[in-house]
N, C-alpha and C positions, 0 to 999 in steps of 0.2 A: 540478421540476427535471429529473426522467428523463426527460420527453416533450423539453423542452427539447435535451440533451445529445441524444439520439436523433431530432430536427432534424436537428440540425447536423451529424452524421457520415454521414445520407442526399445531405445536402444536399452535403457535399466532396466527391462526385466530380465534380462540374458547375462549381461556383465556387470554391473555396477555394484555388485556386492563383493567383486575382488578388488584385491589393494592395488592392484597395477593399476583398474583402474579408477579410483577412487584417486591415487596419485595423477594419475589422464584427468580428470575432470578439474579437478582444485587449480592445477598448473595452467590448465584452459583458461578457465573464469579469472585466474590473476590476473592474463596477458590481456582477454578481451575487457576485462576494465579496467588496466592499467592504459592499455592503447585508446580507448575510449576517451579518456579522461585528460591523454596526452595530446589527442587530435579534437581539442575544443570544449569535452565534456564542461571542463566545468563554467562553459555560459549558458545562456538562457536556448532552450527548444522555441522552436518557430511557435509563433502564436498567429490567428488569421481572422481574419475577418468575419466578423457576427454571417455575412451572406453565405460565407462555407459552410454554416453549422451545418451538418447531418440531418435530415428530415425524419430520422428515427435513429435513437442509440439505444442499440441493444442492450440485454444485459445475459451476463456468460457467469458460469459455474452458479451459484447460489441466485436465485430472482426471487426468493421470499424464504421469508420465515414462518412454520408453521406450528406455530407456538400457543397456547393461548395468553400468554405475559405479551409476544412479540403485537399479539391482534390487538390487544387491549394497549399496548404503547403509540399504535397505529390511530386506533378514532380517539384514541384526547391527544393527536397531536404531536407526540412523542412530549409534549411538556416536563413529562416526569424521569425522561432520559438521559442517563448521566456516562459520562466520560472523564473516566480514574487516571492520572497522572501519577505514575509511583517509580519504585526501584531507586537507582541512585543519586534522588534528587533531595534540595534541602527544605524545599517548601513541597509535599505532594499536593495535587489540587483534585478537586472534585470539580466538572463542569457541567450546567444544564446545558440543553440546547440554543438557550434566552443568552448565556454568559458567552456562549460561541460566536452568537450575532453580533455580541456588543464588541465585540472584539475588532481590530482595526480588518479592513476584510481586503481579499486581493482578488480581482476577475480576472481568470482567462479563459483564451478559446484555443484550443490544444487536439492534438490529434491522440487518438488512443489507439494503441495498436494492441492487436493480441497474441500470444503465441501460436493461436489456431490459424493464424492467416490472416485476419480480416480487421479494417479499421473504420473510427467514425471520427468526426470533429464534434465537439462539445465545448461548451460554455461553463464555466466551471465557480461557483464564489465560496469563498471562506477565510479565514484566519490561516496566514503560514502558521507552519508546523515552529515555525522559530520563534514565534512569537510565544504562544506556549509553552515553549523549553526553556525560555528565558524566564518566563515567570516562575517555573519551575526548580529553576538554578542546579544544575546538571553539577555534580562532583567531580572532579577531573580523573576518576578513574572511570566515568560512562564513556563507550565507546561505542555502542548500537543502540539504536531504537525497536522495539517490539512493539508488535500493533497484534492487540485480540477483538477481537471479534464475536458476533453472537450468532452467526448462522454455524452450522455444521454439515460440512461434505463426508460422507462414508461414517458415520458416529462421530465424527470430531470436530473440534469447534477450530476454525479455520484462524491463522496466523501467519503475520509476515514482519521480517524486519529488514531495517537500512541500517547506513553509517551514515557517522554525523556528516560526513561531505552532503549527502542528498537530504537529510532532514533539516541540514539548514542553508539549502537552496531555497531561490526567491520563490520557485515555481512550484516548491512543496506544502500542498496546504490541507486543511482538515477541510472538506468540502459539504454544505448542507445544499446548496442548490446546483441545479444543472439548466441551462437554458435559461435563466429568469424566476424562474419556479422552484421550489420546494423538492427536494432529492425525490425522484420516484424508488418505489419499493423496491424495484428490478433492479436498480443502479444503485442500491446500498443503502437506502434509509434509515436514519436520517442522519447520518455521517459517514464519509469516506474520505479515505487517503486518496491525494491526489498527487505521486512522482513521477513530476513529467518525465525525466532521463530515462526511464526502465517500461518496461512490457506490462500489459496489463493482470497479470495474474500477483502484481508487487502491489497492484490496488488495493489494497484491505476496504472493504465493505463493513454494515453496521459496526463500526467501532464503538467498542464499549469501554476500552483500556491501551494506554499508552504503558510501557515499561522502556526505562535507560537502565542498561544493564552495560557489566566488563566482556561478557564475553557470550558466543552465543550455544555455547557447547549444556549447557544446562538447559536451553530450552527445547522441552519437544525432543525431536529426533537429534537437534543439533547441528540441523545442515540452515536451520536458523528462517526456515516456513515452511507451511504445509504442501507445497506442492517438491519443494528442494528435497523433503523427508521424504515420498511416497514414491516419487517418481524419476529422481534427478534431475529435477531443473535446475538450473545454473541460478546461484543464493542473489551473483548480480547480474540484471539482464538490462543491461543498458539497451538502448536504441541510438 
């Protein structure tokens, strides 16, 4: 699937701006996550053993914020960091990082793959994402999830979204630590998305705002994240 996805986004700067193939791509991404989904997707991704963890996980696209708000969120702690819950829900929430912890929490140890090639195992804790949306009470016409973020690749501030299949999978969670420890900077401080079914570029890092929206045509470019908009990556990139 990563040789695939890593096609496709060589391949947009040459075609991807005609309908043929833009019809090529959409028709593609149906089939490989319809078939996904039909050969098992929707159970849990292998989890392993704490002795697999990785002796180093990297971190890919954004590894800091060079902000002076970002540096000063950093030495007190992130304490003062909040995470916006909004769009088409009945209760929107505002969440510290304190309100995250208290939150019922889920561990796993999960493989992360990337679309450049290359993978690590990690240890992952936080709150499902479902648990959150629940408290949130989602209006029965939300049918995506948006996830914004506060770094920015190329001037823009980096975004991804799912459907509710994966955001309310057991294995999708809002993640503060990695390994035992407190998220490192590199790996998305101090909240990430964690979809285990998809490639790592669906990882939203520093999350700052959750949106449930109907549709994903208003956001951004409209192919519904920053990497789908720039380069064509495939909106789902199962594994």
């Amino acid at each position: 699937m990563a040789g695939t996805a890593a096609l496709l986004a060589g391949a947009c700067s040459k075609i991807s701006d005609t309908p043929t193939a833009q019809s090529l791509f959409r028709a593609s991404e149906g089939w490989h996550r319809g078939a996904q989904r039909l050969l098992g997707g929707g159970g849990l991704v292998k989890e392993y053993p704490r002795s697999d963890i990785s002796p180093f996980f990297r971190g890919n696209g954004s590894t800091a914020i060079d902000t002076p708000e970002y540096a000063a969120a950093q030495a007190a702690g992130f304490v003062d960091w909040r995470l916006e819950i909004g769009g088409l829900v009945a209760h929107p929430l505002v969440l510290s990082l304190d309100n995250i912890r208290k939150l019922p929490q889920r561990t796993q140890v999960t493989r992360h793959d990337c679309v450049e090639g290359w993978s690590a195992i990690g240890e992952w804790t936080g709150p499902q994402l479902s648990t959150i949306l629940e408290g949130a009470q989602l209006f029965p016409d939300a049918r995506y999830i948006v996830f914004r973020c506060a770094d920015t690749l190329g001037g823009a501030r980096y975004y991804e979204s799912i459907d509710l299949d994966d955001a309310f999978h057991p294995q999708t969670i809002i993640a503060h630590m990695l390994n035992g420890a407190p998220l490192p900077v590199r790996n998305g401080a101090p909240l990430r998305l964690r979809v285990e079914r998809q490639l790592g570029y669906k990882h939203a890092k520093y999350l700052t705002g959750i949106e449930a929206v109907a549709s994903l045509e208003g956001i951004e470019g409209g192919k519904g994240g920053y990497w789908e908009d720039r380069a064509g990556y495939h909106w789902y990139a199962g594994i």
